[in-house]
N, C-alpha and C positions, 0 to 999 in steps of 0.2 A: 041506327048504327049499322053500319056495315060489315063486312067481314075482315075488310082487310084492315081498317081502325083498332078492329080489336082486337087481331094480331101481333100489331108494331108498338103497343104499348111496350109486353113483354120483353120484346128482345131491346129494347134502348133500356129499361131497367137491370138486364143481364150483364150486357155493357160496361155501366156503368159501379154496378158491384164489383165486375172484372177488373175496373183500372182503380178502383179504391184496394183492392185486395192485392195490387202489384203495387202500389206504392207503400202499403204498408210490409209488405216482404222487404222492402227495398229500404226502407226506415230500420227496420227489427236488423240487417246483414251489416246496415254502418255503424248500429248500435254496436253490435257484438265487436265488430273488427276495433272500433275506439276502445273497448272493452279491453279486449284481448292486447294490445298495446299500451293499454297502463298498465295491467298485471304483469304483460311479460319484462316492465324496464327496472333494472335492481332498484331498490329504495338505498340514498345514500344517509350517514347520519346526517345529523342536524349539524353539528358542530363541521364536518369537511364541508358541507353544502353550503353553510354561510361564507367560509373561506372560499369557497370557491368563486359564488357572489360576489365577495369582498376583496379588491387589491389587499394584498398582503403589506402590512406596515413596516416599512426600513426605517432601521437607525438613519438619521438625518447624522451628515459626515461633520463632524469641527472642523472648522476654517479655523487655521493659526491665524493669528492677527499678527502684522511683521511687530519688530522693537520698533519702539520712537526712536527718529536720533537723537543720537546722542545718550542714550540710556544704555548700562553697563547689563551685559547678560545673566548677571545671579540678581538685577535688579529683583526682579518679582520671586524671589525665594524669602524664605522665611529664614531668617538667622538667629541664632541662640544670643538671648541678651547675657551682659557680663553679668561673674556668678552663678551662671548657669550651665552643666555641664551638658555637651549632647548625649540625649539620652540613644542609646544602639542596645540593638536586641543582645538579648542575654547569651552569651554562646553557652550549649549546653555540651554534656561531654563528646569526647568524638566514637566513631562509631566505632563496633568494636570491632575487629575483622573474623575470620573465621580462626578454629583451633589449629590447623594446619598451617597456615600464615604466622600463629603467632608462634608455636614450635620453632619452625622456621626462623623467625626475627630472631628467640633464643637463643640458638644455636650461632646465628650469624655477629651474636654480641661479643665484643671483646673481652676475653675474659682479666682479669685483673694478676698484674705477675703476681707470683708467688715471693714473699717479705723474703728478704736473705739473712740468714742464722750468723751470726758475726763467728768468721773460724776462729776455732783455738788448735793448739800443737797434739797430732797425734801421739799417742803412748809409744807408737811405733812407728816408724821407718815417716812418709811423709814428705811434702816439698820442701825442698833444702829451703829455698829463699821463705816460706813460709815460717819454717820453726827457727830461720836466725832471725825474723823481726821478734818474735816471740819465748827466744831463749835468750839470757833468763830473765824474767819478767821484773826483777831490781839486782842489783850487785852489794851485798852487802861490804862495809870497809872493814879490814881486817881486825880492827879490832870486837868490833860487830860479830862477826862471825869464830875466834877465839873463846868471846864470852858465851857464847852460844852450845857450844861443843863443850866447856868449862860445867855449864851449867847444867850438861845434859838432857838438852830442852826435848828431843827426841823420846823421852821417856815418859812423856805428855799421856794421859786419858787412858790409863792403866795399860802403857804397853810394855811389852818385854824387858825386863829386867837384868837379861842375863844369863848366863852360868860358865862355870867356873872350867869346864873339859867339853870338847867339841862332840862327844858321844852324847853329853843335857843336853847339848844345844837343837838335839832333834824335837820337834816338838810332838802333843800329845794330838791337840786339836788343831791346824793350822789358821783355819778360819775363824775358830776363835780367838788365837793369840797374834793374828796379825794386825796391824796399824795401820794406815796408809798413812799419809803427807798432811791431808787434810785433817785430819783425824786428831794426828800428832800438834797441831795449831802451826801449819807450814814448813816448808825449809828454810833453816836459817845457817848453813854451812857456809863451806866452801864452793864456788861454783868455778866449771872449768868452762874457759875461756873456749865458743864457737869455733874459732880456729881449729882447735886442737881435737874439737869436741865431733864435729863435721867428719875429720879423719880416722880417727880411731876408736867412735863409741857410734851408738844406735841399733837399729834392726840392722839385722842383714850381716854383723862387723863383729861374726862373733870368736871367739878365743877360750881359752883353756886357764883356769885358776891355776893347774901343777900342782903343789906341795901342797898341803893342808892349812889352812889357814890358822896362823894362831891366834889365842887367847889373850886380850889385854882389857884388864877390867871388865870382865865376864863377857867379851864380844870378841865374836871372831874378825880376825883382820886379814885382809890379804892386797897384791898388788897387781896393779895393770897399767898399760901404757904412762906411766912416770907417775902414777899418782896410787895413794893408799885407801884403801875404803872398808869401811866401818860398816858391818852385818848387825842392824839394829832389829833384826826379826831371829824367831829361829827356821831351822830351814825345813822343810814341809816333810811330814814325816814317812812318805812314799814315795822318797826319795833313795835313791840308794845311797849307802854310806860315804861310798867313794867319787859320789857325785864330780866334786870338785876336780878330778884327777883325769874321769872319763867324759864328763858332758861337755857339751857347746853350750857356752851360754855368752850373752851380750847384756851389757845396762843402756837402759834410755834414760830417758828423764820427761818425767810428767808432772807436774807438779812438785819434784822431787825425783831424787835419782833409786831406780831400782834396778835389782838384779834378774835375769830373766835368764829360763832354760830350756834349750833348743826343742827338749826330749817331753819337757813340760809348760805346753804351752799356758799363756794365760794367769799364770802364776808368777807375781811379781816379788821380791823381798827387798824390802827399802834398807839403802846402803845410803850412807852420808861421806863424802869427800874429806877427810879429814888434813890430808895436808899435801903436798906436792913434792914429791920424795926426791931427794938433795942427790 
């Protein structure tokens, strides 16, 4: 062997380590870079990834099929056979609204008139047309009213009896010893006729008794506008004496005719008409 033999062994074996050792560089850099490319790509779920895989499935569209001729259009409905009623959802109450709303609807409700109280004839004064449908509420016939007065029906449910001089006839207790009309079981006198009654008697129409009234069958009597009247109370005992000579006083008629005094108000004494003075 020679020298130069045994030199050329070495370098084709250096060689050849050389280009195994570059391709295995070259293998380990693709390795990584495929590496590095699946770790760097997100992982999607399982469940979008199949979808995504997978067309996504649509409702398939209904096709109307046309009518047959000649077939009526509630053909293919169902109808309720006889006897049988259709059954429809239950309505349930309506809703309610709010409290303001319903305030509101209250308010805006009509309210209902008010009943009307059937009139009766004021004690005093009053619409004329009023108290003539209303005065007097029957007429009795003279002989009606004769017996009446005869029988001293005014002396009814222990009222005043009387006395004999016009200084008794003050009373003690007024309120006690007074009567009214209804009291007494009505008027049954004489009744003066609205014509006359219209003109010269009521509120407002008042006049002066004069002379002292006198005494007949323990009742004071006195006169006014053509007719006589009979004092069936006694007369209130804070009255002054001479009442009669000084006051303004008028009769109405409320259920019965009474005497009224200008100076006392409210204070009525029931007088009966006794006759119509000739």
């Amino acid at each position: 062997m020679n020298w130069n033999q045994a030199t050329a062994t070495p370098r084709t074996g250096s060689v050849g380590f050389r280009r195994s050792s570059f391709l295995y560089l070259l293998l380990a850099t693709g390795l990584m870079l495929c590496i590095d490319q699946v770790y760097a790509q997100p992982a999607q779920p399982d469940g979008k990834q199949d979808q995504a895989d997978k067309p996504q499935d649509r409702p398939a569209r209904q096709t109307k099929t046309p009518p047959a001729p000649g077939a009526k259009p509630d053909q293919g409905k169902t109808r309720p056979q006889r006897g049988q009623t259709p059954q429809t959802a239950p309505k349930g109450p309506p809703p309610k609204s709010p409290d303001r709303k319903q305030g509101d609807q209250s308010q805006r409700r009509p309210q209902p008139p008010p009943q009307a109280t059937p009139a009766r004839p004021p004690a005093r004064g009053g619409n004329p047309g009023d108290r003539a449908r209303s005065y007097p509420p029957r007429i009795p016939t003279q002989r009606q009213w004769r017996d009446w007065e005869r029988q001293r029906n005014w002396r009814r449910n222990g009222a005043w009896r009387g006395q004999p001089t016009w200084q008794l006839g003050r009373a003690r207790n007024w309120r006690a010893d007074h009567r009214t009309w209804v009291q007494r079981g009505g008027y049954g006198g004489f009744y003066i006729p609205w014509a006359q009654f219209s003109l010269s008697f009521g509120a407002g129409r008042f006049f002066r008794i004069g002379p002292q009234p006198i005494i007949v069958d323990g009742y004071p009597r006195f006169q006014y506008g053509g007719y006589s009247f009979l004092m069936v109370d006694p007369w209130p005992e804070d009255w002054s004496s001479d009442w009669y000579a000084n006051d303004d006083v008028y009769i109405d008629y409320n259920d019965g005719y009474y005497l009224y005094n200008r100076r006392y108000p409210g204070v009525g004494i029931a007088v009966s008409v006794v006759m119509p003075v000739s």
